[in-house]
Structures are given as C-alpha cells and as structure tokens.
C-alpha positions as CSV (number, residue, x, y, z in Angstrom):
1,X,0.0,0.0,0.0
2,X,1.3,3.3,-0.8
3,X,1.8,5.9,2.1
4,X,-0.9,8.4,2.5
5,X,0.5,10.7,4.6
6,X,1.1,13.4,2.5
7,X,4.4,15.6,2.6
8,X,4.7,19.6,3.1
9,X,5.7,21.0,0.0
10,X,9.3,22.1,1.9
11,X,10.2,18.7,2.5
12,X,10.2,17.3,-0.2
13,X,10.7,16.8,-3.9
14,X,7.7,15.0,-5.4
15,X,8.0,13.2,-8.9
16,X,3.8,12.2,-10.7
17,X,4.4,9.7,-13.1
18,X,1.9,7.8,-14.9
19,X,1.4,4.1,-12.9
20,X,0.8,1.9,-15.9
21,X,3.3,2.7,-18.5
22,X,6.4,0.7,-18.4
23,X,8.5,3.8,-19.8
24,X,7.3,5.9,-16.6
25,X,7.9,2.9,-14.6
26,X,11.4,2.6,-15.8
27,X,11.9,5.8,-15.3
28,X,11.4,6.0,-11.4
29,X,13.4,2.8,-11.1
30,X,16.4,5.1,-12.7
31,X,15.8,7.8,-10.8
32,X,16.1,5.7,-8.0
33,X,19.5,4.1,-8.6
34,X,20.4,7.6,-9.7
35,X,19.5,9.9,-7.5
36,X,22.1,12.5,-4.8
37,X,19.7,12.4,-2.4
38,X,16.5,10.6,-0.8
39,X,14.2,13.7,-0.9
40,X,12.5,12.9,-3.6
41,X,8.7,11.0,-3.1
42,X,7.1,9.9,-6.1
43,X,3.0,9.1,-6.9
44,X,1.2,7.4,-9.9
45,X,-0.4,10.1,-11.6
46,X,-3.9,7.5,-10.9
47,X,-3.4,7.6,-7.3
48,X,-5.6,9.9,-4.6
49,X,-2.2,11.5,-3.5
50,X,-1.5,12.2,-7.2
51,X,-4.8,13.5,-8.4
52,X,-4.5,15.7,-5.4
53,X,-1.5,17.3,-6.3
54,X,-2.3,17.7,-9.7
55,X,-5.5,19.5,-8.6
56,X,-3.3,22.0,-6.7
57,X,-1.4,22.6,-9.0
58,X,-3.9,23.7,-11.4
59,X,-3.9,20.0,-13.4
60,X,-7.0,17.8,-14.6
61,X,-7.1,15.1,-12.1
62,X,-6.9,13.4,-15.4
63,X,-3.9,14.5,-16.5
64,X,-1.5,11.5,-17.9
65,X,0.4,13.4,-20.2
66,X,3.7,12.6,-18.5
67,X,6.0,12.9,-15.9
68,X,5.0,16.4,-13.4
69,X,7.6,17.3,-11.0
70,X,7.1,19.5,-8.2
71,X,9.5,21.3,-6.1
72,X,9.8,24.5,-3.9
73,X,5.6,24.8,-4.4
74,X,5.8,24.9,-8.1
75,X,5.3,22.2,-10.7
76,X,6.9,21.6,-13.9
77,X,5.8,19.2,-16.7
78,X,7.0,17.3,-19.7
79,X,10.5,18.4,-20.6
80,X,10.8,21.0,-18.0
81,X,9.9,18.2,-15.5
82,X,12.6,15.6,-17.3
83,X,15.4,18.6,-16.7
84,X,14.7,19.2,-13.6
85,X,14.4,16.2,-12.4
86,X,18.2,15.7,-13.9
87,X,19.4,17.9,-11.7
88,X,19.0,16.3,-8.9
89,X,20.7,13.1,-10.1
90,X,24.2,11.7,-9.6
91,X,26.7,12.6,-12.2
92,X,26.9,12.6,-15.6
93,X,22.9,12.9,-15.9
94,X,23.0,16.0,-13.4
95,X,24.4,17.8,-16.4
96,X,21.5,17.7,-18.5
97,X,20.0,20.4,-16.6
98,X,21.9,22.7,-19.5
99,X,18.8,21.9,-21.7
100,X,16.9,24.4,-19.9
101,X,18.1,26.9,-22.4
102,X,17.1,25.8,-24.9
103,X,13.5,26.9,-25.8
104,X,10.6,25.1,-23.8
105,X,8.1,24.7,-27.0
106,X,11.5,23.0,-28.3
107,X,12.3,20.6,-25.8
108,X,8.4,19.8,-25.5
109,X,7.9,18.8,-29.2
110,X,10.6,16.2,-28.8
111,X,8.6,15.2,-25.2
112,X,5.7,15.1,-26.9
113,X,6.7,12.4,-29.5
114,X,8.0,9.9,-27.3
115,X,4.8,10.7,-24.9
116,X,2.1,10.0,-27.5
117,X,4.2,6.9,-28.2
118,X,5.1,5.5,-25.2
119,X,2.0,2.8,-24.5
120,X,2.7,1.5,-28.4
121,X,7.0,1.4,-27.8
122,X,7.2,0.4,-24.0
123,X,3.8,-1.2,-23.3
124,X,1.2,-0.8,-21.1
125,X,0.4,-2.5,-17.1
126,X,-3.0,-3.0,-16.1
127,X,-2.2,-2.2,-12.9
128,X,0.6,-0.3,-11.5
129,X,2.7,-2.0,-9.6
130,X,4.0,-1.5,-5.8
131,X,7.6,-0.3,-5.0
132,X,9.3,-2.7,-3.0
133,X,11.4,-3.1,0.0
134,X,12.7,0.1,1.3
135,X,11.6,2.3,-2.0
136,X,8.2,2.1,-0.4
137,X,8.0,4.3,1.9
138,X,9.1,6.9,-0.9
139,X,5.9,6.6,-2.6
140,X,2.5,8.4,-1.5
C-alpha cells in the first residue's frame, strides 16, 4: 500500500508519473538508482495523492500526459519536469540540466513524440505496480 501521509511541499521533492506505463515505470526505477539524495517521493499520476496534487497545482485530475515534477511549491511538466528532475541526479545525468536553455516549446515537441508513443514502444500494465522493500515508503 502506498503511504498516505502526505508531505509539506518544503520537504520534499515529489516526482507524478503515470502508474501503468512501463516507460514511466522505468523511469522511477532510474531515478532511484540515480538519484544524490533521498528527498524525492514519487505518486502514480492514478493515485488519490497524485490526483490531489495535480488538482493543486492547477492540473485535470486526469492529467497522464507525462511525468509532473514538483518542487519548492511549483510544478513543472513534460520536458521541463525531465530537466529538472536531472538535476537532482548523480553525475553525468546532473548535467542535463543545461537543456533548460534551450526553448521550452522545443524541448516539449521532442517530449511530446516519445509521450504520445510511449503505450505502443514500451507497453502498457494493467495495474501499477507497488515499490518494493525500502523504495516504499518513498511513494504516497
């Protein structure tokens, strides 16, 4: 079961992702292995914790458009949320962050393609699946 206590937005990093796509899923594993830090908590984007945050932040609680990060009481989606999210991993990946310059509607159509993709490339889980061993606790 995930846990439900919800964090303050100062403690912690929070990564939405969508629960059923194995490219989202993969994802979370690498930021896992990845990351400088245990600050970050993640959600499915089709839990309660995650439809609540997305609410919040001014999302659909429908939203499965990608990956939504949120830090410092502001959210950032798509390729802004993929950068940032880069930043707080080990290096070389910490580097990416650089992409930030280059212009957002850029970065996004690239996002875009690989998002509208992803179920037909990576496949699809009926269900998402529960973190295991000590990863649990990180998810909401």
């Amino acid at each position: 079961m995930y846990n439900t206590k919800m964090p303050r937005d100062k403690e912690y990093a929070v990564v939405l992702f969508d629960g059923v796509c194995h490219l989202c899923d993969g994802a979370v594993r690498f930021i896992l292995r990845r990351e400088n830090s245990t600050l970050l908590r993640f959600a499915p984007l089709q839990s309660e914790a995650g439809k609540a945050l997305l609410m919040k932040y001014g999302y659909s609680e429908n939203y499965l458009d990608g990956l939504i990060f949120i830090e410092n009481k502001r959210a950032h989606d798509r390729s802004s949320a993929c950068l940032h999210i880069a930043g707080k991993l080990k290096l070389p990946w910490k580097l990416f962050v650089i992409f930030l310059l280059v212009p957002k509607p850029l970065r996004d159509l690239v996002y875009r393609m690989v998002a509208v993709a992803r179920y037909r490339w990576f496949g699809k889980k009926e269900v998402c699946s529960l973190p295991q061993g000590e990863d649990q606790a990180r998810f909401l």
